[in-house]
C-alpha positions in Angstrom: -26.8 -19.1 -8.0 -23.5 -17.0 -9.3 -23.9 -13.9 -11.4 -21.1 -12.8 -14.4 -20.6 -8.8 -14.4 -19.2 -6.3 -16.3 -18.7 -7.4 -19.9 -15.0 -6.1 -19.5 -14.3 -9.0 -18.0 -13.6 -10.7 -20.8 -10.6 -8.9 -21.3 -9.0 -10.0 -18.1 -5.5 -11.8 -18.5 -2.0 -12.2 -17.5 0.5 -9.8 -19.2 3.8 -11.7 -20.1 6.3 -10.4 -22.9 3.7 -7.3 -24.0 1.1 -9.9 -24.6 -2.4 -10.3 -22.8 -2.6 -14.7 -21.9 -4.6 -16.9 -20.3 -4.0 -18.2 -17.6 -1.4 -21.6 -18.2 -2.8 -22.9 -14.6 -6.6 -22.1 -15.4 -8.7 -19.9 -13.5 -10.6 -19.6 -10.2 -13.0 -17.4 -8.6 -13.1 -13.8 -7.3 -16.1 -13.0 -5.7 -17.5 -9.4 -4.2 -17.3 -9.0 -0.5 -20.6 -7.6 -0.6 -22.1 -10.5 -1.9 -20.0 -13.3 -1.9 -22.4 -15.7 -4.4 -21.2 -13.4 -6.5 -18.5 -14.3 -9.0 -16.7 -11.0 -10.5 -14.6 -12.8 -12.6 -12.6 -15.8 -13.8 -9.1 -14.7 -12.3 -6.6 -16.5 -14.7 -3.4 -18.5 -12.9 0.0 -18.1 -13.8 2.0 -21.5 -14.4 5.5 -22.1 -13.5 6.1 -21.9 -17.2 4.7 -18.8 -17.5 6.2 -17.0 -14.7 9.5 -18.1 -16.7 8.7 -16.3 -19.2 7.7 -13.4 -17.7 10.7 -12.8 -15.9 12.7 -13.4 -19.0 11.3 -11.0 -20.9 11.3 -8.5 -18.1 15.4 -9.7 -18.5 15.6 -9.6 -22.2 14.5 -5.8 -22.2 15.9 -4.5 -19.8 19.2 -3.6 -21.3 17.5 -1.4 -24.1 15.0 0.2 -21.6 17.8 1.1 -19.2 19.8 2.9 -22.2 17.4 4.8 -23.0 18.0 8.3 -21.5 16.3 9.4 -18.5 13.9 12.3 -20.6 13.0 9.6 -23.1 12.1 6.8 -20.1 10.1 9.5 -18.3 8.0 10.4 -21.4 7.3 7.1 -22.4 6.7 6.1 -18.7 4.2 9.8 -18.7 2.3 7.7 -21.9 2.0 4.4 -20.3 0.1 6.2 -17.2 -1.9 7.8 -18.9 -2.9 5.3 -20.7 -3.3 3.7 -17.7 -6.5 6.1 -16.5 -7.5 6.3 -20.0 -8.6 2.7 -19.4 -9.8 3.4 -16.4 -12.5 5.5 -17.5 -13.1 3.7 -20.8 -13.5 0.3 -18.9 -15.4 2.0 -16.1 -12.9 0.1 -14.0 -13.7 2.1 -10.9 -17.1 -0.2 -10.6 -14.8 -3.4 -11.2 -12.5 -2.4 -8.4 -15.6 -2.0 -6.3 -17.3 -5.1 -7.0 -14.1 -7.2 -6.9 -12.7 -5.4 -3.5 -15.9 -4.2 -1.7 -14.4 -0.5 -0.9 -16.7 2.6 -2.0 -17.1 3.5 -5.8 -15.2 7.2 -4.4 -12.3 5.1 -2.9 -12.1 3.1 -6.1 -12.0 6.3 -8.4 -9.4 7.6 -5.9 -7.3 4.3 -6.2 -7.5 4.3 -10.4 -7.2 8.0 -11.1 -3.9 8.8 -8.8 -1.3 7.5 -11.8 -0.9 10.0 -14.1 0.0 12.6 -11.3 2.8 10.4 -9.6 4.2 9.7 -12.8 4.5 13.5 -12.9 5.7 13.8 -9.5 8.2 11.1 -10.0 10.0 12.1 -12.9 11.8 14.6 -11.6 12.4 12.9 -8.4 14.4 9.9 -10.2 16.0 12.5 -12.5 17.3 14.2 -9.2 17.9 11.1 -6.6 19.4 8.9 -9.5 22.1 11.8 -11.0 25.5 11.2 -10.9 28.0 13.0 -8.8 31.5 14.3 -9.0 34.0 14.4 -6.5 37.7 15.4 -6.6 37.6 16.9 -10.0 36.0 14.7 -11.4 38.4 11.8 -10.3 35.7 9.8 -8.6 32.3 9.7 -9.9 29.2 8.2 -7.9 26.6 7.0 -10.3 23.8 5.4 -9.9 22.8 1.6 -11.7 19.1 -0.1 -12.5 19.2 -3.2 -10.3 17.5 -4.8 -13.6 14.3 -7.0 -13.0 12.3 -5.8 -10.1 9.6 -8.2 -8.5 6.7 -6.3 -7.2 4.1 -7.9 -5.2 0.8 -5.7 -4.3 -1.7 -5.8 -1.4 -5.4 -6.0 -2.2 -6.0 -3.1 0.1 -5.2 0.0 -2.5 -3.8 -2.1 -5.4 -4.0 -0.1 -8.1 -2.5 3.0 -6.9 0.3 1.1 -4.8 1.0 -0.5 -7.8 1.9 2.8 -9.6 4.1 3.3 -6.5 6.6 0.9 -7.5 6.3 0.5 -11.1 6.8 4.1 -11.5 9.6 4.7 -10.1 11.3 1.3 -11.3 10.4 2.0 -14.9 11.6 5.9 -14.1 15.2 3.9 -12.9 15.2 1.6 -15.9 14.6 -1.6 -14.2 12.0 -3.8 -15.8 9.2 -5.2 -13.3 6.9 -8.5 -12.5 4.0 -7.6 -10.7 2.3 -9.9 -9.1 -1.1 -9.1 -8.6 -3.6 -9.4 -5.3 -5.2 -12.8 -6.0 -8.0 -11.8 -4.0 -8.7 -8.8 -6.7 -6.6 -8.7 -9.7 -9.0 -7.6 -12.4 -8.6 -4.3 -12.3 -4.8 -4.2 -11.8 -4.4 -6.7 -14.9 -6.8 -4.5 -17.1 -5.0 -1.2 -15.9 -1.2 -3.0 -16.5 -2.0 -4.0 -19.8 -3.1 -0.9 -21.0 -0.1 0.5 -19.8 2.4 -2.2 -20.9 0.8 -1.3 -24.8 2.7 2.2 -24.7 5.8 0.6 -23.6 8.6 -2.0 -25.1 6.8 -5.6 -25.0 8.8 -7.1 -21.7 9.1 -4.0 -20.0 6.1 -4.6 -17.7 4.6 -8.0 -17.0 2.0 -9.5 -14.5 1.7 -12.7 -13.2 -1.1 -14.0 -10.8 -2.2 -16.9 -9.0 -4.3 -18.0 -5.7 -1.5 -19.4 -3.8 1.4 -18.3 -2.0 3.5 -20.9 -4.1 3.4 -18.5 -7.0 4.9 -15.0 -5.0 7.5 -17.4 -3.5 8.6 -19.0 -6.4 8.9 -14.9 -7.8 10.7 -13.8 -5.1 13.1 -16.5 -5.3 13.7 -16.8 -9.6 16.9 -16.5 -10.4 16.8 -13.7 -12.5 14.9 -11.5 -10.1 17.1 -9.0 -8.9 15.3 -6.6 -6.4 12.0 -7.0 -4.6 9.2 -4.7 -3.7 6.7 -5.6 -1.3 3.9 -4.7 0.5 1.9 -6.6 2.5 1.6 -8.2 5.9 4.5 -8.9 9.0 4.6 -12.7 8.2 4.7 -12.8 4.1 7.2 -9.7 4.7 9.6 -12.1 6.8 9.4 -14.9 4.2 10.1 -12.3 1.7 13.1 -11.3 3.2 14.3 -14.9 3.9 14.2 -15.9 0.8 15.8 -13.1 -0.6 18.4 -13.9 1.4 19.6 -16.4 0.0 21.0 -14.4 -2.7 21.2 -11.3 -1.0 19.2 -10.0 -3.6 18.0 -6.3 -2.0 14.3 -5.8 -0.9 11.9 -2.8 0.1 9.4 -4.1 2.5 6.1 -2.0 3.8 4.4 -4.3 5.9 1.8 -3.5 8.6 1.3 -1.0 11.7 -0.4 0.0 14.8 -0.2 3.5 15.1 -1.3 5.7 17.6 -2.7 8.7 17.6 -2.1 10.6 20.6 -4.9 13.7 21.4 -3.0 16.4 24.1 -4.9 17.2 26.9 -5.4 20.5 25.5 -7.5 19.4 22.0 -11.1 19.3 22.3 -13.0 16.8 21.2 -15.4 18.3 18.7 -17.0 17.6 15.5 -14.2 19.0 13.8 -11.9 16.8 15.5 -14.0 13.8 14.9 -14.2 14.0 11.2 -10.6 14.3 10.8 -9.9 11.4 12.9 -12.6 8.9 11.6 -11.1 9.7 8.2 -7.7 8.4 9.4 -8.8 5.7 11.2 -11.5 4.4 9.2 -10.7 5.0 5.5 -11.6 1.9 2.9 -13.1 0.1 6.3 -9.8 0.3 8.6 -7.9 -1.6 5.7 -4.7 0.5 5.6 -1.6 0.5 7.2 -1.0 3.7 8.0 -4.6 4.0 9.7 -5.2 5.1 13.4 -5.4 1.9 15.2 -4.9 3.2 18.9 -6.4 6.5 20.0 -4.7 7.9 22.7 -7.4 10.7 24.7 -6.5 12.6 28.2 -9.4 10.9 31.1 -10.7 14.8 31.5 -11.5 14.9 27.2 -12.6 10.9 27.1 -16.4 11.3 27.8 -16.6 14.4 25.3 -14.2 12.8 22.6 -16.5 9.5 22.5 -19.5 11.5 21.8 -18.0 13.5 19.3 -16.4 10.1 17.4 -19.8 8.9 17.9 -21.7 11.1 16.6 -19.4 11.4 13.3 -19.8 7.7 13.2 -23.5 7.5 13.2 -23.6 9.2 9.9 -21.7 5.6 8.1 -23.9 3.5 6.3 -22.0 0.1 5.7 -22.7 -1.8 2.6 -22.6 -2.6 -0.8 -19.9 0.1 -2.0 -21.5 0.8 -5.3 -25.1 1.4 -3.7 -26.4 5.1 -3.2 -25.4 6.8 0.1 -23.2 3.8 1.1 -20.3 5.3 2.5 -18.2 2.3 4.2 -17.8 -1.2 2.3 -17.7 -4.5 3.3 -14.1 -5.9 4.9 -12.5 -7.8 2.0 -12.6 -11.2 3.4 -14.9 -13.5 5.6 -11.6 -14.0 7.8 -11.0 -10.6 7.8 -14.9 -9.9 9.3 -14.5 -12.9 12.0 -11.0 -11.7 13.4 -12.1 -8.2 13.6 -15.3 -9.6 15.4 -13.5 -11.6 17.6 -11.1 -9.0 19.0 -14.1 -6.5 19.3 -16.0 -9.4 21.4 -12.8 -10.4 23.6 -12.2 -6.8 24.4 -15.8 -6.4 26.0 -15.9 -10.0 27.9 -12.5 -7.6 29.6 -14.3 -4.9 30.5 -14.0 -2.6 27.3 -17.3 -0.3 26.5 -18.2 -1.0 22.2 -20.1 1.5 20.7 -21.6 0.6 17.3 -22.9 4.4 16.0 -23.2 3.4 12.5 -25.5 0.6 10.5 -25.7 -1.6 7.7 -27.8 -0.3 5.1 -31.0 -2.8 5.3 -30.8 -3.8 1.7 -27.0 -5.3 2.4 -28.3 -6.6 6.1 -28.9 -10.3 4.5 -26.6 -11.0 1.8 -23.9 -13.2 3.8 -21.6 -10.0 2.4 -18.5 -9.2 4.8 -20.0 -5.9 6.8 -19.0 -4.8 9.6 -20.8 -2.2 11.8 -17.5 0.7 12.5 -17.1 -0.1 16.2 -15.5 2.6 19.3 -13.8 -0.1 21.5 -13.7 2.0 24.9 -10.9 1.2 27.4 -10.3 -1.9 26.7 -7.1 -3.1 28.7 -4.0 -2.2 27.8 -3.0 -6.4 26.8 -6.2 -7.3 24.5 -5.8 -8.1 21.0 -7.6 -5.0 19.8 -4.4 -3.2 21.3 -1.6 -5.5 21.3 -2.9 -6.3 17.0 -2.9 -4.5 14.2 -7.3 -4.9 13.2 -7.1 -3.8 9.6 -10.8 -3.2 9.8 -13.6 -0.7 11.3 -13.1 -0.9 14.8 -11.0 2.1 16.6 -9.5 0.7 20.7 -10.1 4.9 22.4 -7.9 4.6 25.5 -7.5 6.7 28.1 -4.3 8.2 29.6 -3.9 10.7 32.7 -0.5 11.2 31.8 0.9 12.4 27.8 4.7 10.7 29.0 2.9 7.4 29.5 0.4 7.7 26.4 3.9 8.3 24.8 5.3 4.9 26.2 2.2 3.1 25.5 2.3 4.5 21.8 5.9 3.2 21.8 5.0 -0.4 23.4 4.3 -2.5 20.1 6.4 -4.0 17.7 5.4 -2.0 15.2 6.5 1.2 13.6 5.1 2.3 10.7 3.4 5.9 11.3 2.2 7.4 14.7 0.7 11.2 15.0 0.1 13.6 17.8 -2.7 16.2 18.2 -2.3 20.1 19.7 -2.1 23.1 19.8 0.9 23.9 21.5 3.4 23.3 19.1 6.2 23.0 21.6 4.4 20.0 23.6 3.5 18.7 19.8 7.2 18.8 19.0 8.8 16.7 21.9 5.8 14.1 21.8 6.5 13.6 18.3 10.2 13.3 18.6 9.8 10.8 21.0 7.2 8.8 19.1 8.7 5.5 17.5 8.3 5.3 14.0 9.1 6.2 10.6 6.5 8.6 10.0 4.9 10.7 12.7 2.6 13.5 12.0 1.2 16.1 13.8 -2.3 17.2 14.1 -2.8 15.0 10.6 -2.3 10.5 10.3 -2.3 8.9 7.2 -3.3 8.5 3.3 -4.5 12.4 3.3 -1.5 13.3 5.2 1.2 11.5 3.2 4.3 13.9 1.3 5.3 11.6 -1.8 8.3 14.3 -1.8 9.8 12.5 1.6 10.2 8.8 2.6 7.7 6.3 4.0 9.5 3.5 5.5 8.4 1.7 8.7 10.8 1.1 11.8 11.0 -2.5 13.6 8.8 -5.1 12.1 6.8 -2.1 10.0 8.8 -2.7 7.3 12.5 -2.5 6.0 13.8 0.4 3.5 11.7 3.0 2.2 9.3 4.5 -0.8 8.4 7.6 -2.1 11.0 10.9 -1.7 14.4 10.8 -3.5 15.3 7.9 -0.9 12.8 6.1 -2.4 13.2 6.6 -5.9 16.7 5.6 -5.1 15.9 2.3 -4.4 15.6 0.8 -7.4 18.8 1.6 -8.3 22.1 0.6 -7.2 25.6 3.0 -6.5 28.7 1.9 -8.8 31.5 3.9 -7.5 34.1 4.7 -10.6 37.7 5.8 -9.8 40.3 7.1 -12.8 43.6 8.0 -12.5 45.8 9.1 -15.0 46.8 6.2 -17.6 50.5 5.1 -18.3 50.8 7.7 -21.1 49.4 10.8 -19.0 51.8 9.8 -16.4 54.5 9.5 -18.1 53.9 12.9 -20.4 53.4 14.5 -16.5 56.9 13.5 -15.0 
C-alpha cells in the first residue's frame, strides 16, 4: 500500500510565464529511496506545448530584465532568494527534500538554506566579471552581452543548491532561464522556484519537468534557447553538447569525476585524518562529483590508514534520512544500489579486501529502501570497475602505492578530470604532486564540497566537463563579448584636417 505526505504537496507544479500549472502531460510517481512503496508526490509532466511556452516567455522578458541596471537586477535577484529560503522554512522543505531524495535531514537543510548567501557572493562577482572595458582612449570598448534564454538542467544529487548556481548568476547577467528539474526529485526545486519566480517579472524564471529524456532534449535543442547549463553525467553531457551543436549555441557542462586523493608517505593515518577524508569521500552517500573516489595510501601507512577509515566508519548508521541518529541515507535509485553492489562484489571475486564498518539501522534493514552499507574496497587491482568507474555511492577503492610518482600517474590514468587532491605536510612535495595532478581543481590537504572557493572556477578537464562555474570566469559565462570600435565620423574628420 502507498502513503501521500506532507500536505505541501499539494502545491507542487510547473512554473511557466510566472504562473504555477499542472502538469499538460499528467503526472507520475516519485517515491522515497528509503521506502520505495512510498509515493512523495504526484510529479506533474511538462507537454511539448508547454515547454513552448515556457521558453517564450523566458524570450518575451528577457529584453526588459536585461535593461534593467545591474544594481536593480542584483536587488531584485537578493529578493527572489530570499524568498527562496523563506519557503524553505515555511514549507519545511528540508523534510520534502529528504523524503523525495533519501539524503540526511542536515544535508537537506544544507542544500535549501545555501541561496541567499550566493546570491550575495554573486552580485558583486557579475558586477565585476561582466564590466565593460576601455582600451585606446576609449576608441574600443569590450562589453559584455546576456546570451538571452539560458536552459538549465539540474542533477538530483544537490538540486536545490546547484540550481541557485546557475540561475543566479544567469539572472545576475540578465539572461532569462528554463530549468528543468531532476525528475527523480523535483518537488522541492519546483516549490523553491516558484517562490522565487513571485518576486521577479512573470517569464523571468520558469521550470519545466518530465520523466523522460525526450523532454531535456527537446530543451536543449528549442530554437529559442540560447545557452545551456548542465550538470549531470559523461553520457547526457555528450548528447548535450551534440545537440547544441547544431546551432552552435554555447554550453557549460559539469559532468562526472573520479578523483583521487593521494595521502604522502609522510601523513599519518589517524582519526583526525579519517574524518576529514570520510567527509570527502562519503558525503550525501558518495553521490557527488567532486567526492574521493580513489584513495591513494603509501604500503608502509596502508594497515594503519584502514583502521583509522574504519574506525571513523563504524560510527555511520545508514537509513531512513529523517530518522534519529541516521547519519548516511539511502543511494537514490535501485540501479544506483545494484551497480555500486556489483563493482564492490567484482572487485573481491579479484582479490580486493571489503570492509563494511558501518550498518543499517535495524528499523530501515527490511523496507526494500536503497541502503547501502559504506564499504573500504582494499587493493583491488588497478583495472576493476571500482577503479577504472566513477561509483557515485558509499564505497571508497584504498589502493596502495610504494612509489608517490606512480600514485601520481595512476591518479592521472582515467578519463576523467574534474578535481584530485593531495595530502602533507611538506609543502614543497605537496606543491609538485599537485601541479602534476590532472584536473581542473586540485586541492591540497582538503577535496571537495567543504573545500570548494565559489570566488575561483570549477570546471573539469577531459570528459569532466567543458567550461566553467563559479569565480568571475564563471559568472562570465552567461554572457557574451560584443567588441565596439568608433572612429571619428565624416564631420569630426573633416573639422580635424
Amino acid at each position: 500500500m502507498t502513503t501521500h505526505v506532507e500536505d505541501v504537496i499539494t502545491r507542487v507544479g510547473l512554473l511557466v510565464d510566472g504562473e504555477v500549472v499542472a502538469g499538460g502531460a499528467g503526472t507520475y510517481p516519485v517515491t522515497n529511496p528509503a521506502r520505495p512503496s512510498e509515493v512523495v508526490l504526484d510529479a506533474p509532466s511538462t507537454s511539448p506545448a508547454q515547454l513552448d511556452l515556457a521558453v517564450a516567455a523566458a524570450r518575451r522578458s528577457q529584453r526588459g530584465w536585461a535593461s534593467l541596471a545591474m544594481d536593480d537586477r542584483a536587488a531584485r535577484v537578493a529578493a527572489a532568494a530570499g524568498a527562496g529560503v523563506a519557503a524553505v522554512e515555511e514549507l519545511s522543505l528540508a523534510r520534502l527534500l529528504t523524503r523525495e531524495h533519501g539524503k540526511t535531514h542536515l544535508e537537506a537543510v544544507f542544500d535549501t538554506a545555501t541561496m541567499a548567501g550566493m546570491a550575495s557572493a554573486f552580485a558583486p562577482l557579475v558586477a565585476g566579471a561582466l564590466a565593460p572595458r576601455d582600451l585606446g582612449g576609449g576608441a574600443t570598448r569590450i562589453e559584455w552581452v546576456p546570451h538571452g534564454v539560458v536552459a538549465a538542467i539540474l542533477p538530483f544529487n544537490w538540486p536545490v543548491s546547484v540550481m541557485a548556481n546557475k540561475v543566479l548568476p544567469a539572472l545576475l547577467a540578465g539572461d532569462t532561464v528554463v530549468v528543468k528539474a531532476p525528475p527523480t526529485c523535483p518537488g522541492t526545486v519546483l516549490l523553491v522556484a516558484a517562490a522565487m519566480a513571485a518576486a521577479l517579472p512573470p517569464g523571468v524564471l520558469n521550470v519545466v519537468n518530465g520523466p523522460k529524456a525526450a523532454l531535456g532534449a527537446a530543451l536543449v535543442g528549442h530554437p529559442d534557447v540560447d545557452m545551456v547549463s548542465f550538470t549531470g553525467g559523461v553520457g547526457t553531457g555528450q548528447a548535450v553538447m551534440a545537440a547544441a551543436a547544431a546551432t552552435t549555441r554555447p554550453v557549460v557542462l559539469e559532468l562526472g569525476g573520479n578523483d583521487a586523493a593521494i595521502l604522502a608517505p609522510d601523513v599519518r593515518g589517524d582519526a583526525a585524518l579519517a574524518e576529514r577524508i570520510v567527509e570527502a569521500a562519503f558525503v550525501t552517500s558518495g553521490q557527488v562529483c567532486m567526492a574521493i573516489k580513489r584513495l591513494y595510501v603509501h604500503r608502509d601507512r596502508l594497515d594503519e590508514t584502514i583502521d583509522a577509515l574504519a574506525g571513523r566508519l563504524a560510527a555511520e548508521v545508514v537509513g531512513d534520512g529523517l530518522a534519529d541518529g541516521v547519519t548516511m541515507g539511502p543511494v537514490h535509485t535501485a540501479a544506483a544500489r545494484d551497480r555500486v553492489e556489483g563493482l564492490v562484489a567484482d572487485a573481491a571475486a579479484l582479490g580486493a579486501a571489503v570492509l563494511h564498518p558501518g550498518r543499517v539501522r535495524d528499523e530501515d534493514a527490511g523496507t526494500g529502501g536503497y541502503f547501502v552499507s559504506p564499504a573500504l574496497v582494499v587493493a583491488p587491482p588497478a583495472d576493476s570497475g571500482i577503479v577504472r568507474q566513477e561509483q557515485f555511492a558509499p564505497a571508497l577503492p584504498v589502493i596502495p602505492y610504494d612509489d608517490i610518482d606512480r600514485a601520481v600517474d595512476a591518479a592521472n590514468d582515467t578519463p576523467y578530470g574534474l578535481c584530485a587532491s593531495v595530502w602533507s605536510n611538506d609543502d614543497a612535495l605537496a606543491a609538485d604532486v599537485a601541479s602534476r595532478l590532472s584536473a581542473g581543481t586540485v586541492f591540497v590537504n582538503a577535496h571537495g564540497l567543504s573545500a570548494i572557493d565559489m570566488h575561483a572556477p570549477m570546471g573539469g578537464w577531459k570528459q569532466s566537463g567543458f567550461g566553467v562555474e563559479l569565480g568571475a570566469e564563471g559568472m562570465q559565462a552567461f554572457a557574451r563579448q560584443r567588441v565596439r570600435v568608433r572612429r571619428p565620423g565624416p564631420a569630426e574628420q573633416a573639422a580635424a584636417s
